[in-house]
C-alpha positions as CSV (number, residue, x, y, z in Angstrom):
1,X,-17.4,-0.6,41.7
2,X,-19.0,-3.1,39.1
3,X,-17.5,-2.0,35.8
4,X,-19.2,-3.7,32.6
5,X,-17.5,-3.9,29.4
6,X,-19.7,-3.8,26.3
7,X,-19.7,-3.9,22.4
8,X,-21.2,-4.3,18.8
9,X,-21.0,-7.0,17.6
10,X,-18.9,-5.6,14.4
11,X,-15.6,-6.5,17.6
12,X,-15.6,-9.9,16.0
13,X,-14.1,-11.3,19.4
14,X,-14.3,-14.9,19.9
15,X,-16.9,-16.3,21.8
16,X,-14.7,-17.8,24.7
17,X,-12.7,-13.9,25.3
18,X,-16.4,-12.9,25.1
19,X,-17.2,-14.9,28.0
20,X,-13.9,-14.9,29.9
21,X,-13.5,-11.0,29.8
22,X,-17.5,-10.6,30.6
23,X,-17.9,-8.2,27.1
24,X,-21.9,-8.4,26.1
25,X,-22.1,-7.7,22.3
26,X,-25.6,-5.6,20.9
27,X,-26.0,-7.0,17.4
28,X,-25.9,-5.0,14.1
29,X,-28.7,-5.5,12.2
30,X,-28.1,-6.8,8.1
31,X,-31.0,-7.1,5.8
32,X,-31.2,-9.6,3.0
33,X,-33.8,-8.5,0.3
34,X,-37.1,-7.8,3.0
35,X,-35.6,-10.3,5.7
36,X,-33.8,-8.5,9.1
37,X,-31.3,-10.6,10.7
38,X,-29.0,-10.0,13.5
39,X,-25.0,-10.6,13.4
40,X,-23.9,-13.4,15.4
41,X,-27.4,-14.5,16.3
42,X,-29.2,-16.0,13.1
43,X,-26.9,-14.8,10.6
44,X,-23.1,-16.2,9.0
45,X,-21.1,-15.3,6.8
46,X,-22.1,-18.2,4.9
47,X,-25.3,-16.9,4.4
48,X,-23.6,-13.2,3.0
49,X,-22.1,-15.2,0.0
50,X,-25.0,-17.1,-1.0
51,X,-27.1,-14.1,-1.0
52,X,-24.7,-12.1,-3.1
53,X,-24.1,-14.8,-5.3
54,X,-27.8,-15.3,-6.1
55,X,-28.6,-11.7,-6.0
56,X,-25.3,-9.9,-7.3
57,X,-25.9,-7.3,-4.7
58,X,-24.7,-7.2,-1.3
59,X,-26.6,-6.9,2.0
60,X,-27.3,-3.8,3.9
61,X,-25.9,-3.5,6.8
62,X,-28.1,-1.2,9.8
63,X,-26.7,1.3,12.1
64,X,-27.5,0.0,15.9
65,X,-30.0,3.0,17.0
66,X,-30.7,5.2,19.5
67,X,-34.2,3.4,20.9
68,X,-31.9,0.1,21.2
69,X,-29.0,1.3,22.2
70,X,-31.1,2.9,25.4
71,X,-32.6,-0.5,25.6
72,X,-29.2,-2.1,25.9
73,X,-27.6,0.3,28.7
74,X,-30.3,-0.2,31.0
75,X,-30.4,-3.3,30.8
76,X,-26.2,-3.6,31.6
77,X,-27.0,-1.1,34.4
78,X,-29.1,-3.6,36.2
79,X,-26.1,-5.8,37.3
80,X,-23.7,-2.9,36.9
81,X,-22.3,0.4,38.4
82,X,-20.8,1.9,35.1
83,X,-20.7,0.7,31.7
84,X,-18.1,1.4,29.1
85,X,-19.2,0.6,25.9
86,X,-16.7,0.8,22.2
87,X,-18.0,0.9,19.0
88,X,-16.9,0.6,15.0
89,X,-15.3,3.8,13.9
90,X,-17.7,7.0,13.9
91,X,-15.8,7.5,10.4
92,X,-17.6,4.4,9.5
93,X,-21.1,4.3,10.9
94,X,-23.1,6.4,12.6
95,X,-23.1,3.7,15.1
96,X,-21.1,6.0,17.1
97,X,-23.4,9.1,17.6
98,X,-26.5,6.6,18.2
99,X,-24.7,5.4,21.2
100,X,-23.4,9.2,22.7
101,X,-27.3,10.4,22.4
102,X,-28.5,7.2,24.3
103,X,-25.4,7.6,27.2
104,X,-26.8,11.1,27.5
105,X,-30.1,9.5,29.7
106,X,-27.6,7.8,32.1
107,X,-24.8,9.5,34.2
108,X,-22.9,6.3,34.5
109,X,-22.4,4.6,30.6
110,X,-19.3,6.0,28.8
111,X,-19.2,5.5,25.2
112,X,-15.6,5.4,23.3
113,X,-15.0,6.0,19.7
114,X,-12.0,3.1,18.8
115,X,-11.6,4.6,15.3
116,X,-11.5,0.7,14.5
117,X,-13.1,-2.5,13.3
118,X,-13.3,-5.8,13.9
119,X,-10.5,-7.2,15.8
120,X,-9.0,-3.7,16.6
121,X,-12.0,-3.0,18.7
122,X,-11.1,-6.8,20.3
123,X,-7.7,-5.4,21.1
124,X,-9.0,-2.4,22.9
125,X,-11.9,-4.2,24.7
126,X,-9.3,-7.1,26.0
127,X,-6.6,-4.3,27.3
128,X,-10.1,-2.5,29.0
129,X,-10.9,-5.7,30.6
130,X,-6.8,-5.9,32.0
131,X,-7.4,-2.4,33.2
132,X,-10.6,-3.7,35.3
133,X,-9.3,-6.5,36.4
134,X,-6.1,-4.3,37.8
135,X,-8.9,-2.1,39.9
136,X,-8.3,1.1,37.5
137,X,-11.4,3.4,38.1
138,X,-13.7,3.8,35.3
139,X,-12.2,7.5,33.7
140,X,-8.4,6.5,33.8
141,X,-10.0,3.0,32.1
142,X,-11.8,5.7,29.5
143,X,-8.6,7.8,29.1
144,X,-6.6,5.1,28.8
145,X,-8.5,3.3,26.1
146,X,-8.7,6.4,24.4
147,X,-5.2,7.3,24.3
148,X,-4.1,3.9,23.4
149,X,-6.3,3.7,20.0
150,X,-4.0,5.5,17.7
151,X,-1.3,2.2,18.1
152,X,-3.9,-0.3,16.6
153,X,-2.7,-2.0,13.6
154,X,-5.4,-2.9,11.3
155,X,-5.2,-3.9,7.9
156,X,-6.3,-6.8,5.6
157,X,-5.5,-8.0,2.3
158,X,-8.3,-8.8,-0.2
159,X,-8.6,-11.7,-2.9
160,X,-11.1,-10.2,-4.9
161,X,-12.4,-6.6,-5.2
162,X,-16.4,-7.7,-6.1
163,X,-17.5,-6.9,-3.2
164,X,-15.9,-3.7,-2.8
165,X,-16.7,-2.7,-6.5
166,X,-20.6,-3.6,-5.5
167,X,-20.1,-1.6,-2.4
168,X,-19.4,1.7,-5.1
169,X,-15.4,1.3,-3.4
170,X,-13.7,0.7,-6.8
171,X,-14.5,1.3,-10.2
172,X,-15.3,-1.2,-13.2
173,X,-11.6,-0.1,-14.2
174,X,-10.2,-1.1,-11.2
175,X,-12.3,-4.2,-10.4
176,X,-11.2,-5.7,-14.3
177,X,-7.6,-4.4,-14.1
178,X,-7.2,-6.6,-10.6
179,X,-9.0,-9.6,-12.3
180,X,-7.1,-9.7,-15.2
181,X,-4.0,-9.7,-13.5
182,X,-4.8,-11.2,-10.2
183,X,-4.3,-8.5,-8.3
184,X,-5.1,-8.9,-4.7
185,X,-5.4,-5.0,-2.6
186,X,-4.3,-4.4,1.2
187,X,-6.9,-2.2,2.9
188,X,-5.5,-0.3,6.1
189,X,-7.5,1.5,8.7
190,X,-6.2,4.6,9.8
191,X,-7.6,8.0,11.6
192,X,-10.8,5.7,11.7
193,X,-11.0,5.8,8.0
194,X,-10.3,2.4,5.6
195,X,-8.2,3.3,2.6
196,X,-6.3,1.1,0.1
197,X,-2.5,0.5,1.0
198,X,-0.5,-1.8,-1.2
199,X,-1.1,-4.7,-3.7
200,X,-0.2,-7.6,-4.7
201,X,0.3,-10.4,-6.9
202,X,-0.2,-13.9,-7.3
203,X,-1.6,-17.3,-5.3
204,X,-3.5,-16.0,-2.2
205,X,-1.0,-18.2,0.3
206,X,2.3,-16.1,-1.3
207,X,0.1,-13.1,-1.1
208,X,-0.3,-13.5,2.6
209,X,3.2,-14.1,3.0
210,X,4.5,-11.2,1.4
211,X,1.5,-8.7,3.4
212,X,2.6,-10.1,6.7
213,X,6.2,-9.5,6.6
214,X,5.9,-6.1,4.6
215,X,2.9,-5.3,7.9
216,X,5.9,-6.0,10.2
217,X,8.4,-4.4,8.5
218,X,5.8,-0.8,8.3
219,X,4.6,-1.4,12.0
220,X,7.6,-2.8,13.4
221,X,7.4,-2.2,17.2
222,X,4.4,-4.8,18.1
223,X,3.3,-5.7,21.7
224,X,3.9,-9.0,22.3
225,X,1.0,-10.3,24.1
226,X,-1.6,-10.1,21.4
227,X,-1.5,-10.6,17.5
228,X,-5.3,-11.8,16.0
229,X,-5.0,-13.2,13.2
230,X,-8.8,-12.5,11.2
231,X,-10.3,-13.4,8.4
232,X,-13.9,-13.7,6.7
233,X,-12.5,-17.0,5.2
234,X,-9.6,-18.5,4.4
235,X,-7.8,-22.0,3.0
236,X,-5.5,-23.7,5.2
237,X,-2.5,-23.0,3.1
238,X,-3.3,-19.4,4.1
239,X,-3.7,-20.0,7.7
240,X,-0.5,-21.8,7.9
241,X,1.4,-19.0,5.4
242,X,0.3,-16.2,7.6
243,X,1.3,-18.2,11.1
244,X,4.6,-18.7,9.6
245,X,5.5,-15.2,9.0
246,X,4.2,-14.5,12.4
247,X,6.2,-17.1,13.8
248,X,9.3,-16.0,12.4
249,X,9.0,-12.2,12.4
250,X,7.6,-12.2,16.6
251,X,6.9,-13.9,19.5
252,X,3.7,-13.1,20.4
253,X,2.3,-14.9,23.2
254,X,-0.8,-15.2,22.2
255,X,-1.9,-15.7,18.4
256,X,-5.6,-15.7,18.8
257,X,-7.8,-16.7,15.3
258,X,-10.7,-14.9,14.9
259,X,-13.8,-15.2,11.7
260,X,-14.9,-11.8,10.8
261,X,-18.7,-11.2,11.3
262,X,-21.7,-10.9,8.9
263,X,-21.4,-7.3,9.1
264,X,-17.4,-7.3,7.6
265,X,-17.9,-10.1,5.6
266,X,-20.8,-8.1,3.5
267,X,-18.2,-5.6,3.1
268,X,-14.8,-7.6,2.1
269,X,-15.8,-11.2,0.7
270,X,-14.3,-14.2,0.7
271,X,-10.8,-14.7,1.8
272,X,-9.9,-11.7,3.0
273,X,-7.5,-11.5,6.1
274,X,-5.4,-9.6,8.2
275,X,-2.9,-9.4,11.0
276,X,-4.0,-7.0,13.8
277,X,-1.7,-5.9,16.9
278,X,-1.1,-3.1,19.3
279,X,2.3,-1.4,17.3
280,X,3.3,0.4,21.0
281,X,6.2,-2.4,21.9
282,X,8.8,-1.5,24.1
283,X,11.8,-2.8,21.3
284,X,11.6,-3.3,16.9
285,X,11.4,-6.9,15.9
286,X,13.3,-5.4,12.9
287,X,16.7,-4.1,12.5
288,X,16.7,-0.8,10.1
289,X,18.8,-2.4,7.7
290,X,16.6,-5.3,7.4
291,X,13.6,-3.1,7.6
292,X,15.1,-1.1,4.4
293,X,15.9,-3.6,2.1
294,X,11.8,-5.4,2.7
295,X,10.5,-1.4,2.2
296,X,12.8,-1.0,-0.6
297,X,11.7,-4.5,-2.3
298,X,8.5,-3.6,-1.8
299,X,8.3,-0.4,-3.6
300,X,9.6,-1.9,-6.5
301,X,6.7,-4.6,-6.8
302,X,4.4,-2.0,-6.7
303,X,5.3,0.1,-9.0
304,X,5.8,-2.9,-11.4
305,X,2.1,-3.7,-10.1
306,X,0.7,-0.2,-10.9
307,X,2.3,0.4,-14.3
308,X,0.6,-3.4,-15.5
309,X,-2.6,-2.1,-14.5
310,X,-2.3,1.1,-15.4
311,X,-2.0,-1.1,-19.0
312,X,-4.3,-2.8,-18.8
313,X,-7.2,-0.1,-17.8
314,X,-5.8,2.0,-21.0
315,X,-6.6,-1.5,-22.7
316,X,-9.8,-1.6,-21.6
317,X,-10.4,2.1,-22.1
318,X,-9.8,1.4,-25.7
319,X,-12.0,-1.7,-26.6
320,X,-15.0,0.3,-24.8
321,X,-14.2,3.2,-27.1
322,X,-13.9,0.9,-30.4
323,X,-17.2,-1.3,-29.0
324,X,-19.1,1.7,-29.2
325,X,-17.9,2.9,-32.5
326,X,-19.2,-0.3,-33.7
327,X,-22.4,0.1,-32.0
């Protein structure tokens, strides 16, 4: 039986695993001002920032449909016996329920929620295609995916908030507290839904330090075969900062770099990157003590984090009160 893996493009996967795994991707559409273009094919992030930065608004991104998504599964079912096909988190889009009411005109396409983005639906599509290639039929394949989805690891640390404050994610507060003091917010996914974690402090490169090893010391029991490492963009000193930390905290066997899509970047923004593994290791790369002490540091910095912006939004409160006395 000819089992076909499939995708939205939102999986972020690397061209190469694309091709080496035989995962087809169906594109999200993202409209700039009157102009639709399709992630991956004639859109880049590069693109994103200009637009935003000329037009201080972001992109919309569209929700794949049901007419398309039809489209898409009968075409996979010409060279195919069964198609399983994962998309972004129903909590996010409604990508999801497009793709069930389209899999309802076949008996043979099988549609999974990962609860995930980007690289988190690369994790689960990569262990799908091991399960294929081990000659798993397609329902323990379905059940298996399904069961595994709750040990993805996905988080990201941002550089800036714009992008989430134009997104209606943050508050003008919020978005001047973090510029005036630099601070630079963790997003997490979990249950499907993204939510802020932890923040941070300082140059980008010690930023990414600190979010690595404080990601390893939370989720502490990683499978070692896969670790992406993801971002919209990044600097070198980044790169090499959050390899280190890797480096010295696991030994993954593969650490596979991967550049978020037009559809996450018009969500994050520059420099934004994460870590992203399957936390369902056999053994801790952490021993409890050491595990403490990082949680315990931790807490402390961010507490010292929230009671300076905390000031400063009282700050700010106050000079928009007295501004519009004078006014």
């Amino acid at each position: 039986m000819k089992i076909v893996l499939t995708s939205d493009s939102v999986c972020d996967l690397p061209k190469e695993l694309l091709i080496k795994n035989n995962i087809t991707v169906i594109p999200f559409g993202i409209t700039l001002g009157d102009e639709l273009k399709f992630d991956g094919i004639d859109i880049t992030p590069k693109l994103i920032f200009e637009y935003v930065k000329e037009n201080k608004i972001l992109p919309k991104t569209n929700a794949i449909n049901e007419y398309d998504y039809t489209e898409f599964f009968k075409k996979m079912l010409e060279n195919a016996d069964a198609v399983i096909h994962m998309c972004i988190s129903s909590e996010i889009s409604s990508t999801y329920n497009n793709a069930v009411n389209a899999s309802k005109n076949f008996d043979n396409v099988y549609v999974i929620d990962t609860l995930n983005l980007t690289t988190g639906i690369g994790l689960l599509l990569l262990y799908a295609s091991e399960l294929i290639q081990k000659g798993e039929d397609v329902k323990t394949i379905v059940e298996k995916v399904n069961a595994r989805r709750s040990a993805v690891q996905t988080s990201f640390v941002i550089e800036k908030l714009d992008y989430l404050h134009k997104g209606g994610r943050c508050s003008s507060l919020q978005l001047l507290g973090a510029n005036l003091l630099k601070i630079r917010p963790s997003i997490i996914l979990s249950n499907g839904k993204m939510g802020m974690h932890k923040k941070y402090r300082g140059k980008m490169e010690d930023v990414v330090k600190s979010y690595v090893k404080d990601t390893f010391a939370e989720f502490s029991t990683p499978d070692l075969k896969y670790c992406f490492l993801t971002y919209s963009t990044a600097t070198p000193e980044m790169i090499e900062a959050a390899y280190k930390v890797i480096k010295e905290n696991a030994n993954f066997e593969n650490i596979i770099e991967a550049t978020a899509g037009a559809t996450v970047t018009s969500h994050c923004g520059q420099n934004t990157i994460g870590i992203i593994y399957f936390n369902d290791g056999n053994a801790a790369i952490m021993d409890d003590n050491k595990k403490d002490k990082l949680m315990i540091k931790q807490e402390k910095k961010q507490l010292k984090i929230n009671v300076k912006e905390m000031k400063a939004e009282t700050k700010a409160q106050i000079n928009k009160r007295r501004s519009k006395k004078q006014d």
